[in-house]
C-alpha positions in Angstrom: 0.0 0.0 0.0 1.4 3.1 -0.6 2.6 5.7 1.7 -0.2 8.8 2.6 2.3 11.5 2.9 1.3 14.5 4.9 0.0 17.9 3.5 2.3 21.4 4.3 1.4 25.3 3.7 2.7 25.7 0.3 4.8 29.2 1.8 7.0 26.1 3.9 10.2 24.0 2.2 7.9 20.7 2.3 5.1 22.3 0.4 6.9 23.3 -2.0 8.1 19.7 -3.0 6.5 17.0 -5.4 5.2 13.8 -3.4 8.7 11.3 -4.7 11.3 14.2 -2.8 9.2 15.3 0.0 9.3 11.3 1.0 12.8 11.2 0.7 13.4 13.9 2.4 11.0 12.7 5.2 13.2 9.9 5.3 16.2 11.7 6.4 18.0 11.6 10.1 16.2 11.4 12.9 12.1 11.8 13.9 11.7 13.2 17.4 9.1 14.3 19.2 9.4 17.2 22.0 6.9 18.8 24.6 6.0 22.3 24.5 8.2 24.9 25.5 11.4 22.6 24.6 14.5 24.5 22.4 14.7 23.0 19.1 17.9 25.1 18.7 19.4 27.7 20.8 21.1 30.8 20.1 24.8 30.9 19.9 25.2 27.0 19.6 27.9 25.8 16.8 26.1 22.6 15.2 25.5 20.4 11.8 22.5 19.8 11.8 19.4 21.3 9.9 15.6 20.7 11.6 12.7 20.0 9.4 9.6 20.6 10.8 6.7 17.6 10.5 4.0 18.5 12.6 5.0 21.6 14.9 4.3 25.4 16.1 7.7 27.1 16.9 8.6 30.6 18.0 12.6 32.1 16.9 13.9 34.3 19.2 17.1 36.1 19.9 18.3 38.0 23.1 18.3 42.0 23.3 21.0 44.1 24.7 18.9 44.4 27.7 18.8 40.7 28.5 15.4 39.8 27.3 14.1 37.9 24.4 12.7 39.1 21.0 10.5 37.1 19.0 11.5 37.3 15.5 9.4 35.0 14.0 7.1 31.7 13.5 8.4 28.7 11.9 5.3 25.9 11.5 5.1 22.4 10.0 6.9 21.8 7.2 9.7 24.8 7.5 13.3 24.0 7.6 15.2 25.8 10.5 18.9 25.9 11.3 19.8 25.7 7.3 22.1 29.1 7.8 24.0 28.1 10.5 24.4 24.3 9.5 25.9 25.2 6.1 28.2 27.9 6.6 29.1 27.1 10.0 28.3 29.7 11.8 26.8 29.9 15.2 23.1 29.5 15.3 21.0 33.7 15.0 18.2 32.5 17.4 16.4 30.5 19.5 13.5 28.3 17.9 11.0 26.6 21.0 7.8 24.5 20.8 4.7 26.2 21.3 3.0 22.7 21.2 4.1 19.5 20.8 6.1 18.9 17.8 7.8 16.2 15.9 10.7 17.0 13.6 13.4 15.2 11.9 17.0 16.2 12.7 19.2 15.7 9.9 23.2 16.4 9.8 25.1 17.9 6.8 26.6 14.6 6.0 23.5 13.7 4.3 21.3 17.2 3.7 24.2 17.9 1.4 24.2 14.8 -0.8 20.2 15.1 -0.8 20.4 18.7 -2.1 22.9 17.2 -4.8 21.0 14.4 -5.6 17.8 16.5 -5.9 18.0 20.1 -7.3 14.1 20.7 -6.9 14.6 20.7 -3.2 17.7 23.0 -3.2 15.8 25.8 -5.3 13.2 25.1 -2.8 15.8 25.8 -0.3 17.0 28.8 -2.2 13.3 30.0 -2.4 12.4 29.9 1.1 15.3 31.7 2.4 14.6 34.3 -0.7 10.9 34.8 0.8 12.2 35.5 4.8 14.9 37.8 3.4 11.9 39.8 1.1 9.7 39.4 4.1 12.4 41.3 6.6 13.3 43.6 3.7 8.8 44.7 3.5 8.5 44.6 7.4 11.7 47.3 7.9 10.4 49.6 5.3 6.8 49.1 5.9 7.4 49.4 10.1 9.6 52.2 9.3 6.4 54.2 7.8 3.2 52.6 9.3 2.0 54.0 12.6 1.9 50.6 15.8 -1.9 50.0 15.1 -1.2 49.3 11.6 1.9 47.3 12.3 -0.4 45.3 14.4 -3.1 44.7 12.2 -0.4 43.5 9.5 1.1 41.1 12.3 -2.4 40.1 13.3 -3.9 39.8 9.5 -0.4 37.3 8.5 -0.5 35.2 12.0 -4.3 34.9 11.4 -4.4 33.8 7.8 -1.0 31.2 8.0 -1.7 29.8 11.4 -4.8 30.8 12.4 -8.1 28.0 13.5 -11.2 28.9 12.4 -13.9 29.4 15.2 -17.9 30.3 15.3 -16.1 33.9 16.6 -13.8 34.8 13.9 -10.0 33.3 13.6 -8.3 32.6 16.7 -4.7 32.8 16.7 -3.1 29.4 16.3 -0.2 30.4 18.5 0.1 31.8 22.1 1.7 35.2 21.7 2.2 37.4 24.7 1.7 41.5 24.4 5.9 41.8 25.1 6.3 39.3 21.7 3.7 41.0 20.1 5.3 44.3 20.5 8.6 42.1 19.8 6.9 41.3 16.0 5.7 44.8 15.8 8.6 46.5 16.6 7.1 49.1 19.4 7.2 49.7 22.5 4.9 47.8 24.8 2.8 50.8 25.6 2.4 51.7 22.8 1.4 48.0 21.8 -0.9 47.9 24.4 -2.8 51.5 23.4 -2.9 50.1 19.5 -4.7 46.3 20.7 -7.5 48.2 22.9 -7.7 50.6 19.9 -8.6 47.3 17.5 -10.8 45.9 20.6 -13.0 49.1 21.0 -13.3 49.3 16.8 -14.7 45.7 16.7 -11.8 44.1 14.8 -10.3 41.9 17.8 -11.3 40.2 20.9 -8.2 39.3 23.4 -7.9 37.2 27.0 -4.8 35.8 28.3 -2.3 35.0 25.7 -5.1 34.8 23.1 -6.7 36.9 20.2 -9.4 36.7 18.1 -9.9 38.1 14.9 -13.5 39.1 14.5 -13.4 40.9 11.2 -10.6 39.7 9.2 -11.5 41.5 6.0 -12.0 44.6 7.7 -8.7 44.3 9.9 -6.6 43.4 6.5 -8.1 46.7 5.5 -6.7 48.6 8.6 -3.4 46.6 7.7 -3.2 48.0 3.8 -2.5 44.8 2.7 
């Protein structure tokens, strides 16, 4: 019988691949399974390894000048993580942690670098997705630079909701646990002036918030807010 392979978002390494390299790929190093809030990689490490993600929800991070943590970013199933570091052996930019339980497959140079040989699809692929987060942190420098915090917030809210948002009787609820201090992290503001912009969208209608959780009522309306 043959193998069901599982589906990825197509924005992901995995999703971009036909069925015959995603298995092999799949097949690669090692499957393990961690609990949430475990480091998949940490910040400053030297390794040789590259992470792909099966079935996960991950926050990056990296540490401020003051000590504390910025979140830089989301990394979900079927992302590759690590690939900079591993390659040209550097030490790793961030720290990437379960926000759920995850499995992953941890797979060392020795044989990522034959695979990527062997199958050029999945080393444009490679090439691609690195292309999109480096056009992605190009937009979000010039587009913070000129946006005021509640439209930063409404851009961070409108992406989160559409590539990892659940769909609930209420709207889209944020498929990952975000904090006001990493949401001001992704929005690049202050935390005042985070908080000020989320009671701004609460009072208009367009989001509905508790602890550690938002709602998007009015997605159209908030992508609208967002210019996107």
């Amino acid at each position: 019988m043959a193998q069901i392979l599982p589906s990825f978002p197509p924005t992901t390494l995995l999703g971009r691949l036909d069925p015959a390299t995603l298995d092999r790929i799949l097949a690669l190093g090692v499957r393990r399974t961690v609990a949430a809030g475990t480091p998949l990689l940490t910040e400053d490490a030297t390794e040789t390894h590259v992470i792909v993600l099966r079935h996960a929800l991950t926050k990056v991070s990296a540490r401020m000048a003051d000590g504390r943590q910025a979140l830089l970013d989301i990394r979900v199933s079927g992302d590759l993580i690590g690939e900079t570091a591993a390659l040209n052996g550097t030490p790793r930019m961030a720290t990437v942690t379960a926000c759920t339980t995850s499995s992953f497959n941890v797979i060392h140079l020795h044989e990522f670098r034959p695979f990527l040989r062997d199958n050029p699809e999945a080393a444009l692929a490679v090439a691609g997705t690195v292309a999109d987060r480096l056009r992605r942190s190009n937009r979000t420098r010039v587009d913070f630079a000129s946006y005021p915090v509640k439209v930063r917030l409404a851009r961070v809210l409108s992406e989160i909701a559409e590539m990892h948002g659940l769909r609930i009787p209420a709207g889209i609820q944020l498929g990952v646990h975000l904090t006001q201090t990493e949401l001001a992290g992704l929005c690049s503001a202050a935390e005042v002036s985070l908080q000020k912009a989320m009671r701004e969208l609460r009072e208009a209608g367009l989001v509905d918030t508790g602890y550690r959780r938002v709602v998007v009522l009015q997605p159209a309306a908030l992508r609208e807010l967002a210019d996107l």
